[in-house]
C-alpha positions as CSV (number, residue, x, y, z in Angstrom):
1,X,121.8,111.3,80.2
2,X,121.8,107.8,79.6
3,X,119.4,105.2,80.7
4,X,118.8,101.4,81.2
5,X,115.1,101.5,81.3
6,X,114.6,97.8,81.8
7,X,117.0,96.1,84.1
8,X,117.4,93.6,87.1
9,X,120.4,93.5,89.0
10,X,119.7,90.8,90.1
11,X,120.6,89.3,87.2
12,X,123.7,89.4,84.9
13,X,123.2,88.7,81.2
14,X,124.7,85.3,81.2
15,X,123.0,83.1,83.3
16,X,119.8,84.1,85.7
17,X,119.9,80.6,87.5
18,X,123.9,81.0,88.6
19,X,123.3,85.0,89.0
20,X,119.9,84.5,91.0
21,X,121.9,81.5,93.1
22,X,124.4,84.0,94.6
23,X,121.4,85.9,96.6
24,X,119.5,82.9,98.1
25,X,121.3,83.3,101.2
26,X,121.2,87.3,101.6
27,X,122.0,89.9,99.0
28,X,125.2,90.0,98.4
29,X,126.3,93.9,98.1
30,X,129.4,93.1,96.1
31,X,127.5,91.9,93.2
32,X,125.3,95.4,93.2
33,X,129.1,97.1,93.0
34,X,130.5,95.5,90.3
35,X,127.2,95.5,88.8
36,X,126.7,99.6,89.1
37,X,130.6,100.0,88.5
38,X,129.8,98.5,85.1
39,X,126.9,101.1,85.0
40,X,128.9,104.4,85.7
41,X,131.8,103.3,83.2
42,X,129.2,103.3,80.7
43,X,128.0,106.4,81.2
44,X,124.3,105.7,82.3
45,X,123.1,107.3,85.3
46,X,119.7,106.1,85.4
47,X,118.3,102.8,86.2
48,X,114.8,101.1,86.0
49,X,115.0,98.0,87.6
50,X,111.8,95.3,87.1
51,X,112.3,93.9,91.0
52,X,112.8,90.5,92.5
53,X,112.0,88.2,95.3
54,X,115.0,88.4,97.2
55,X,115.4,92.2,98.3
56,X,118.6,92.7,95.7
57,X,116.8,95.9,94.0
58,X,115.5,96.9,97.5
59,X,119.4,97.0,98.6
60,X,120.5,98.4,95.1
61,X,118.6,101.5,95.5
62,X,120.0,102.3,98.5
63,X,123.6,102.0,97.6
64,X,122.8,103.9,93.9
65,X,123.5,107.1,95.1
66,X,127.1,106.2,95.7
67,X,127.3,105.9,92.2
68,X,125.7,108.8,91.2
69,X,122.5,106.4,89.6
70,X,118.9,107.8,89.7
71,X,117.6,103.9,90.3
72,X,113.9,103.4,90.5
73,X,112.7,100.1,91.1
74,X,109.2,98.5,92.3
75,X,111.3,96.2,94.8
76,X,109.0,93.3,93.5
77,X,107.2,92.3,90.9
78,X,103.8,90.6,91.9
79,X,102.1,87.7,89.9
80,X,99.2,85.3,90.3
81,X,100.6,82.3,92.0
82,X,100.8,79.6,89.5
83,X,101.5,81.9,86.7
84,X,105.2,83.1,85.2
85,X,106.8,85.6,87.6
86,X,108.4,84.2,90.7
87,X,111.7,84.7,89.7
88,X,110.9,88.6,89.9
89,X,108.6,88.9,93.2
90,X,105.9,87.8,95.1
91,X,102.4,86.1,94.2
92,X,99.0,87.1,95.1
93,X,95.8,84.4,95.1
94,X,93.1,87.2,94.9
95,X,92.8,90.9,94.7
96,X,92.8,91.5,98.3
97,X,96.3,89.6,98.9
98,X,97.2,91.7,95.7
99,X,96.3,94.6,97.3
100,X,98.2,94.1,100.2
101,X,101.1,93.2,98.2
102,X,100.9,97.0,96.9
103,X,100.9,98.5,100.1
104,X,104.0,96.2,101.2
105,X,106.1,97.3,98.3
106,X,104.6,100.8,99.5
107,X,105.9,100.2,102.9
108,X,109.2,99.1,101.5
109,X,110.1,102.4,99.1
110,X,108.6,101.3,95.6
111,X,108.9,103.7,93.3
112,X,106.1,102.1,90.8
113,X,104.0,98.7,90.8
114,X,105.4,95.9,88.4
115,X,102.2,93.5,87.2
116,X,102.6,90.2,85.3
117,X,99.8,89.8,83.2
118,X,101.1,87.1,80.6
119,X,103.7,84.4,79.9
120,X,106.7,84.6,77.6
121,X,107.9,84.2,74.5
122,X,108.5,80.5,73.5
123,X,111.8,81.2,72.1
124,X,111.7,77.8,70.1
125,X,108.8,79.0,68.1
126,X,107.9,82.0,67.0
127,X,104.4,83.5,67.5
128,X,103.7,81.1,70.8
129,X,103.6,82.4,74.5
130,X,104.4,80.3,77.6
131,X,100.8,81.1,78.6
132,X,98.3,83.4,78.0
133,X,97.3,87.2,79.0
134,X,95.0,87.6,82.0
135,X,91.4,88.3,81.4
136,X,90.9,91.7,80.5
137,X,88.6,92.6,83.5
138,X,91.4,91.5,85.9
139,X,93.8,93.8,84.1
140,X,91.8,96.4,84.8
141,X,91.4,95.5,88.9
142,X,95.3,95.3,89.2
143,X,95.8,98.6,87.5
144,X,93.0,100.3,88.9
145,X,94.0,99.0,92.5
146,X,98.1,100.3,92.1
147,X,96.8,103.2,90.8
148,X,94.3,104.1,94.0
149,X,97.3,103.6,95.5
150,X,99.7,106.5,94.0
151,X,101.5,104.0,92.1
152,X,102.4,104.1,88.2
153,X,102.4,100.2,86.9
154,X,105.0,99.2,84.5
155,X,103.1,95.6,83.0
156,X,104.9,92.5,81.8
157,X,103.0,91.9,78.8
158,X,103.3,89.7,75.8
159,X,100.2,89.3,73.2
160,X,97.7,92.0,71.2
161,X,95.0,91.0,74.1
162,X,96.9,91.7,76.9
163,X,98.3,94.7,75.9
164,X,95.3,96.4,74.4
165,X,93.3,95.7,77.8
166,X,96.3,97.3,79.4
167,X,96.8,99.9,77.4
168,X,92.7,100.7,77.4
169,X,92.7,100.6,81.4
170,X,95.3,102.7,81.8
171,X,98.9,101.2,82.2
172,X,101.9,103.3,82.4
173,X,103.8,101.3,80.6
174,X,104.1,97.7,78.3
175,X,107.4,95.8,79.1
176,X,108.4,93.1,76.1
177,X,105.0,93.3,74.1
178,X,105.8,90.5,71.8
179,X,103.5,90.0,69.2
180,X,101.6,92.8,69.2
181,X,98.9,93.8,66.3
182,X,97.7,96.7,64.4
183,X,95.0,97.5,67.1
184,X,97.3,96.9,70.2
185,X,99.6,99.9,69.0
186,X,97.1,101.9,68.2
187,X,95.7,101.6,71.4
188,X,99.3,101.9,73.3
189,X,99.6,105.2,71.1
190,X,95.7,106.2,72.0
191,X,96.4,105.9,76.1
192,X,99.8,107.6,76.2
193,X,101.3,104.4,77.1
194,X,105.1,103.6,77.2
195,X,106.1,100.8,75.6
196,X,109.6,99.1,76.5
197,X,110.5,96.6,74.2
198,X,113.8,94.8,75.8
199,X,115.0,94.1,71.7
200,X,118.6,93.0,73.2
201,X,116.5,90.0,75.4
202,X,116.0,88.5,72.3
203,X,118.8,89.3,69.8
204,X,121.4,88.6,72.7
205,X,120.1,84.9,72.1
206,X,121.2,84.7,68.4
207,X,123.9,82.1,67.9
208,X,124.1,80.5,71.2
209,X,122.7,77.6,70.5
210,X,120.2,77.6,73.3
211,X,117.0,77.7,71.5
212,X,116.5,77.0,67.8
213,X,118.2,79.6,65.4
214,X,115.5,80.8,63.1
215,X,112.7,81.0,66.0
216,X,115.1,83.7,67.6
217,X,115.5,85.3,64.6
218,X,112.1,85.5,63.5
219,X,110.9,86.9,67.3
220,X,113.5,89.6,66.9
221,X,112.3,90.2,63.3
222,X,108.5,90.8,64.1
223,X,109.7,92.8,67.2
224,X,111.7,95.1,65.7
225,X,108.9,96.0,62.6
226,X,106.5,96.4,65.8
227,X,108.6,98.6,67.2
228,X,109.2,100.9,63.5
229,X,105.0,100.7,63.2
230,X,104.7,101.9,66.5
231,X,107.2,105.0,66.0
232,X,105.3,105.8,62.9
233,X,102.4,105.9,64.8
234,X,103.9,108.4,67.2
């Protein structure tokens, strides 16, 4: 079997601005099609989808069946209002609205919880995030809260601090983990924690002249030995 274990339909690959635009007024169900079409000619018939705010994933996993596509999906990501993540879900101001956030993507079929717990990579220069992790103490409270709930949590998560709180606290699984250290993959390894490291995010980015050349090359380049030191560990 083969799997896409970090996707979004709602996007395409190309541009998420023009791809995101299509959905503003309703989903449009064509776009899924051609999108899972795309899927089944390449032979993968299971899909993890990281949500977004407009109900495309919530539609996509009713129609993935037709296509013979296991499709999980957590319908929305949720992040702290103010903070990177609205182009994926819905935003929470404290741990209660977070809380009822869980229990609406409950009520609406999700599969797992999807966190936000840092910025992303600032693909001009290499080593520098958009923003920082959360505090490691409300790492914990989101994980802990999705977890009371009978939900696994796939975190976005960028930076050692981030991801060792995650990974200490519990999370099921890291998505990106740029710029992780020594200590974060030992304690990914430690906790039993997936880590899905979207390489083609960032080498997909080489030569088109969107953001400077040898930044993107040196992200990819640290990913990637992350990746080897983490499957030595393993």
């Amino acid at each position: 079997m083969l799997g896409e274990c970090h996707a979004h339909v709602i996007m395409d690959g190309k541009n998420y601005k023009e791809a995101v635009a299509l959905h503003k007024n309703g989903v449009q169900e064509d776009v899924i099609h051609k999108c899972f079409l795309r899927y089944r000619e390449a032979g993968i018939t299971f899909i993890r989808d990281g949500g977004d705010s407009y109900g495309v994933s919530k539609r996509a996993k009713e129609i993935a069946p037709e296509y013979g596509i296991d499709y999980r999906t957590p319908i929305f990501a949720i992040h702290k209002k103010g903070h990177y993540g609205g182009i994926v879900g819905r935003s929470f101001v404290n741990l209660q609205e977070y809380h009822g956030l869980v229990k609406e993507a409950k009520e609406s079929g999700a599969d797992f919880i999807k966190i936000m717990i840092s910025g992303l990579m600032d693909f001009d220069h290499c080593g520098v995030l958009t923003e920082p992790g959360f505090p490691a103490d409300e790492i914990r409270e989101l994980i802990h809260i999705a977890h009371e709930e009978g939900f696994s949590v796939m975190a976005h998560c960028n930076g050692a601090p981030a991801a060792i709180a995650a990974a200490q606290y519990g999370v099921d699984s890291i998505e990106h983990g740029a710029y992780l250290n020594e200590e974060a993959l030992c304690a990914m390894k430690e906790n039993g924690c997936i880590w899905c490291p979207t390489l083609s995010t960032v080498g997909n980015l080489r030569g088109k002249g969107r953001f400077d050349e040898g930044a993107v090359r040196a992200i990819l380049a640290s990913a990637m030995e992350n990746v080897a030191a983490f499957a030595r560990l393993r």
